[in-house]
N, C-alpha and C positions, 0 to 999 in steps of 0.2 A: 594696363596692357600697353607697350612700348610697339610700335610702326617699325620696322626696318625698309632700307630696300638699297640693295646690293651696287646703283648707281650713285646713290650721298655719297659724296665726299668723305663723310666722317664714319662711314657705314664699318669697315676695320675693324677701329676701335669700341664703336659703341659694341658692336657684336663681341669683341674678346669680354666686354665688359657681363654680357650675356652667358659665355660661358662659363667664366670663370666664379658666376655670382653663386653666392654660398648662400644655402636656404636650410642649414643644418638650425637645430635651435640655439637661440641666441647662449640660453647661459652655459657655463660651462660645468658640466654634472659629474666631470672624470671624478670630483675630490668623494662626492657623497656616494657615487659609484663604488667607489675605493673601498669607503666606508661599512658600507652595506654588504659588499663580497667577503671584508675580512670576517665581518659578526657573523657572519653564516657558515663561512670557512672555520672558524671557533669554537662557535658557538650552537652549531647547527640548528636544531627544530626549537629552540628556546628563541634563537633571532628571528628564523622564518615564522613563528609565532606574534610574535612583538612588531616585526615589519607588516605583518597582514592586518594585525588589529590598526596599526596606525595608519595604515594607507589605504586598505581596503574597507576597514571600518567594519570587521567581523571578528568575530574571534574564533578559532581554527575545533577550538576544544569544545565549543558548542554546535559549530555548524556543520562540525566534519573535517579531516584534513584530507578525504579520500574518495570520488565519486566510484562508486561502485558498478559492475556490470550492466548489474540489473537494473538502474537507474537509466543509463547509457540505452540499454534495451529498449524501456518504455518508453524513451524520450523517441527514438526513434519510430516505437510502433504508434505512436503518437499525435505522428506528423500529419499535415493533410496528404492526401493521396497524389497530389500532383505534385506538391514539393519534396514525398520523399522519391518521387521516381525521378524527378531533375536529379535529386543527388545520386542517384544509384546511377543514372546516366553518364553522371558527370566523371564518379569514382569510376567506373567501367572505360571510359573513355583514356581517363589521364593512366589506369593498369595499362590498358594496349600498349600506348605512346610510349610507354616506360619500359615495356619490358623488352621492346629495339632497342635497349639503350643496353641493354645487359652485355657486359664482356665477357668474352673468350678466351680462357686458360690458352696457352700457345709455350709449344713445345719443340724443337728441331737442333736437330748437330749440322756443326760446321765442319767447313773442309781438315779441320785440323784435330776434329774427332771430338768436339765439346760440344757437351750437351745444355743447350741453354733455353730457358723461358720464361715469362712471368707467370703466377698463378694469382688468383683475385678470390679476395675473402669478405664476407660483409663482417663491419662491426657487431661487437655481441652485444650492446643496447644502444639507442638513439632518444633520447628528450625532444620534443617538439615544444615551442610554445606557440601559444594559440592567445591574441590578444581578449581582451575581456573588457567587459564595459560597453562603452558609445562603439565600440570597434570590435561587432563578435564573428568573427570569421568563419562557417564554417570552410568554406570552400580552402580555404588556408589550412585548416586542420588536414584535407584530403591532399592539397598537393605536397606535403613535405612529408604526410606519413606513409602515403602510398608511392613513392618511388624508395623509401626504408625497407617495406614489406619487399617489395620487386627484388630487391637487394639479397634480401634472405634476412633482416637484422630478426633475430629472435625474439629481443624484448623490447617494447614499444611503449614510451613514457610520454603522456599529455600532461603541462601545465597549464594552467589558463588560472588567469584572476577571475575571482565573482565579487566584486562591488558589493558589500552590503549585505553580503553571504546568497547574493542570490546569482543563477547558473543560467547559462544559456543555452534553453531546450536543443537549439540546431547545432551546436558544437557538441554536446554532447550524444546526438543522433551521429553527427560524422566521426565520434571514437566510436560508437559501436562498429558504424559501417567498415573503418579501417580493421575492426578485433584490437584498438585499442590495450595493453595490458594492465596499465595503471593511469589513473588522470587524478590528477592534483591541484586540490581548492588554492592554490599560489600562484603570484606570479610576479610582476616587475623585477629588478636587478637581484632580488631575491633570490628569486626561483630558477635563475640563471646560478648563479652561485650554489644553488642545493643541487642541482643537475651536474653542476662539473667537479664539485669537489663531495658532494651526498653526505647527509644529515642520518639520523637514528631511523629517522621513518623511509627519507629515499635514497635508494642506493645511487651511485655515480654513473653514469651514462659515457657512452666514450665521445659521442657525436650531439654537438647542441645545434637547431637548424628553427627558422619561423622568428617571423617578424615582431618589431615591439616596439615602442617610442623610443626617445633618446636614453633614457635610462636602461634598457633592455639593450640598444645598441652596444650602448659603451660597456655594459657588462661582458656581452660576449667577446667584445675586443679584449677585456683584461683577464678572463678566463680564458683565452685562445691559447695552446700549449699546453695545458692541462687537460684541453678538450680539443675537437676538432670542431668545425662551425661553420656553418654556408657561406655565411658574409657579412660583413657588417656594412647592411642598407642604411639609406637615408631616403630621402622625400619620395615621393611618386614622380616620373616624367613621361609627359606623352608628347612625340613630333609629328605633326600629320604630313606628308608632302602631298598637296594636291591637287589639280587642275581646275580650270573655270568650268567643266562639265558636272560635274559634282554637283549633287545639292549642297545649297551652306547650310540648310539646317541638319543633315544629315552630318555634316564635317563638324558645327558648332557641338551636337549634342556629343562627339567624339572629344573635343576639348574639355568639355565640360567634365564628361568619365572619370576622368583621372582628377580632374581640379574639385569636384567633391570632397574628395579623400581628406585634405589637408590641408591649410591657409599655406603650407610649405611647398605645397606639389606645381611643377612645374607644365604647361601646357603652350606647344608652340607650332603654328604653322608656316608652313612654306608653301609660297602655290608662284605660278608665271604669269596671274590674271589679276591684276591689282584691284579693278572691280570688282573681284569674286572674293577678293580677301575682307573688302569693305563688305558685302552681302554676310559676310560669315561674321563678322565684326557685330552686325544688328542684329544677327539672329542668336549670337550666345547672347548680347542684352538682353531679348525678348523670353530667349529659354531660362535665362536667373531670375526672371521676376517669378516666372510660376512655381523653379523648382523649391522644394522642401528642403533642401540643404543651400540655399542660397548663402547662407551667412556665411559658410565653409567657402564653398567655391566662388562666390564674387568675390575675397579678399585674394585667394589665390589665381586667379584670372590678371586681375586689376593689381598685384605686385610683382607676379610671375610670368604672365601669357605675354605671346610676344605671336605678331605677325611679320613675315620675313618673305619681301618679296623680290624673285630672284628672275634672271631671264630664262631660265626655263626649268625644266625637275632636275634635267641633269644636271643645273651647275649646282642644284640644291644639297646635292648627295655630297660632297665634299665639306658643308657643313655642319650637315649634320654627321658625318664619323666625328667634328670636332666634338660635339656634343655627347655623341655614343650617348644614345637615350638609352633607359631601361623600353620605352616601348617606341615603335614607331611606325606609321601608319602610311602606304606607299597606295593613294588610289588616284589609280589612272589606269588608261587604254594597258598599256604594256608593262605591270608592277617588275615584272620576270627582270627587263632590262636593268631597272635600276636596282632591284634587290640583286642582281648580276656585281653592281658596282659599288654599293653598299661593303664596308668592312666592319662597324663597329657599332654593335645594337643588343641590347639583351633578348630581343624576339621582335620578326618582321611580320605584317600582318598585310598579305598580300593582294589588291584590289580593293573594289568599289564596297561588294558586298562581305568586306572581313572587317568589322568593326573587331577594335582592342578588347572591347566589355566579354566578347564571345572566348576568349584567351582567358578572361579571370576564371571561365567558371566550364563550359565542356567540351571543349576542342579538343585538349591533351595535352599539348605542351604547357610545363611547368609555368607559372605566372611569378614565383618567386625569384627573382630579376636581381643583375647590378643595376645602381643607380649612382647619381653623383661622377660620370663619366666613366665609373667602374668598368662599363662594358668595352672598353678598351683593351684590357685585359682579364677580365671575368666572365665567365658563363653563369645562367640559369641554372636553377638547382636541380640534381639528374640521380641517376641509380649510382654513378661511381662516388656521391658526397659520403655513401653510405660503405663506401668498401676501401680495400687498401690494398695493394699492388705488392706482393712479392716474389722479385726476382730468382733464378734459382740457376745455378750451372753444376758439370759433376763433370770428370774429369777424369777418364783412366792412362796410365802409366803411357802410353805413346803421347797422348796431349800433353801432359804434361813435364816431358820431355821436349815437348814443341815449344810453349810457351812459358818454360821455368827460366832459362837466359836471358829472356828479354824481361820479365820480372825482376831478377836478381839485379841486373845491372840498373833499372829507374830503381829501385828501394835504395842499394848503395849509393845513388846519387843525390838522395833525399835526404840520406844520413839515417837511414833507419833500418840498422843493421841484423836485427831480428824479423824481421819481417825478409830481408834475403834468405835468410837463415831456414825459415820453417817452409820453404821452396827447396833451398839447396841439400838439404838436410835428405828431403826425399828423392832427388834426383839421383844423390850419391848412393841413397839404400837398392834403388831401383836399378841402378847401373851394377 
């Protein structure tokens, strides 16, 4: 964990060096990515075969390549009583949230008698994946399929890996909970590849969405065009900005949240009380001895966590738009003002009592985030990833004696004398 403080001398520089720090993984995976997309693109369910057996260490023809409904069903009726009504809360929650998000077909003429608007369509399938293994989400399974459904998308594809041919009861609870249509025993740069370009067994999906290691990254980057796709994430990040009234153990277990995830995930506070940033300093030590994922989060704490101490919140907000965290955590007296001044953040979490952790799982806003300063120009993942915008105009004979001249004339000056043509052509008929 790296000390800032806004009065060093060399404070600038060390800080560019903060943001700029790349915590993607080390090797570089485009070539095997490559590799893997073209065999599956090819060679479809023969590669997605041969990839599962070798990396997941099952084989597809014995365990299944297909979790079934009713499977999905029992896993859910299954559950203990109180966790499956956290998820029925949580899916309930994140529908509300989503379904403000729905656009509005819009329709109106102009002064010049043209009729113009966009109309909005959901895609007709959507692939999620759903990580597997040390990493089984379900909560992740509910945010990216239920703002699909919200959407209208009709057919609904889960893939998730099973390690060893074995599944994971609560991922498979939250494809029922979503009405799931298909879930598939695959998954890494594979199963990205069967989802964008589709194999004998899975058809093609238009939209691939849901998070994955770096090989899952980089697939959807080199399938993107083929398909359409949230984003291509990297590490977790959490900012907290926050005053010496705070508890630090309160603030520390909020660092920590995020730095569980991943030896890569980023955790970093801002506060105006340098003594409260040392209190928080001793108390994430004291919270990694006891926690269960220590080995995780004390490496990512101790190469990533940084305390940054500024002369008050407000100059803080200026660095962190530098950062544009995926998450960031504003508690103090007055969150409203700085979240006021705030530009660049994948989701703000506003006061004392809105811890990040309450965001992953049943608030309603989406938790699938840019990361890696993406939030600069990216948003969280919403109803519109699932739909597609189109424009429409119509045009009767007074319009288009209005606005055929000033067409004809830019096309001939472009040089593109058929396109003046199939304007002027009608203008002449019509006159």
């Amino acid at each position: 964990m790296i000390r800032l403080d806004t009065r060093d001398g060399d404070f600038a520089s060390r800080f560019d060096t903060l943001v700029d720090a790349r915590r993607e993984a080390a090797s570089d995976v485009a070539r095997d990515v490559a590799t893997i997309v073209r065999a599956v693109r090819d060679d479809g369910d023969a590669a997605l075969h041969a990839f599962t057996q070798k990396l997941d260490r099952h084989d597809l023809n014995d365990s299944g390549w297909r979790i079934d409904a009713a499977a999905c069903a029992a896993a859910f009726e299954g559950l203990e009583p109180e966790l499956r009504a956290a998820l029925e809360l949580a899916a309930s929650r994140i529908r509300v949230y989503h379904e403000k998000q729905r656009p509005e077909d819009t329709s109106f003429t102009d002064a010049a008698g043209v009729r113009l608007g966009a109309r909005w369509r959901a895609v007709d399938a959507a692939g999620v994946y759903v990580p597997g293994g040390r990493a089984a989400y379900p909560s992740t399974l509910l945010m990216n399929a239920i703002p699909a459904r919200v959407a209208g998308v009709e057919r609904l594809v889960v893939v998730t890996p099973t390690p060893n041919g074995e599944v994971n009861p609560l991922v498979l609870a939250a494809a029922h909970l979503v009405g799931a249509d298909e879930v598939w025993r695959v998954g890494g740069a594979q199963a990205i590849a069967a989802l964008a370009y589709g194999t004998e067994r899975i058809a093609r999906v238009d939209v691939v969405t849901g998070p994955g290691n770096a090989w899952v990254a980089e697939a959807k980057r080199q399938v993107y065009g083929v398909v359409g796709i949230d984003m291509v994430a990297g590490p977790s990040e959490i900012v907290v900005v926050a005053d010496g009234a705070n508890d630090p153990e309160w603030i520390a277990a909020d660092l920590l949240s995020q730095a569980e995830h991943d030896t890569t995930t980023q955790s970093i506070l801002f506060t105006d009380d340098s003594a409260f940033g040392d209190r928080v300093a001793e108390a994430v030590e004291r919270q990694l001895q006891a926690l269960p994922t220590q080995p995780v989060a004390r490496v990512a704490w101790e190469d990533n966590g940084a305390i940054v101490i500024v002369p008050s919140l407000v100059d803080a907000i200026p660095l962190v738009d530098r950062l544009a965290p995926e998450h960031v955590e504003l508690a103090c007296d007055d969150p409203q003002a700085l979240f006021d001044r705030l530009r660049h953040a994948g989701s703000a979490f506003l006061g004392r009592h809105t811890p990040e952790a309450i965001g992953d799982y049943v608030a309603g806003p989406n938790h699938v985030l840019p990361t890696g300063r993406r939030a600069r120009f990216a948003s969280g993942l919403g109803v519109t990833d699932f739909m597609k915008r189109t424009s429409f105009l119509q045009l009767d004979e007074t319009a288009l004696n209005e606005l055929g001249p000033a067409t004809i004339a830019l096309a001939k000056a472009e040089g593109l004398p058929a396109h003046a043509q199939s304007v002027s052509l009608r203008i002449r008929t019509n006159r």
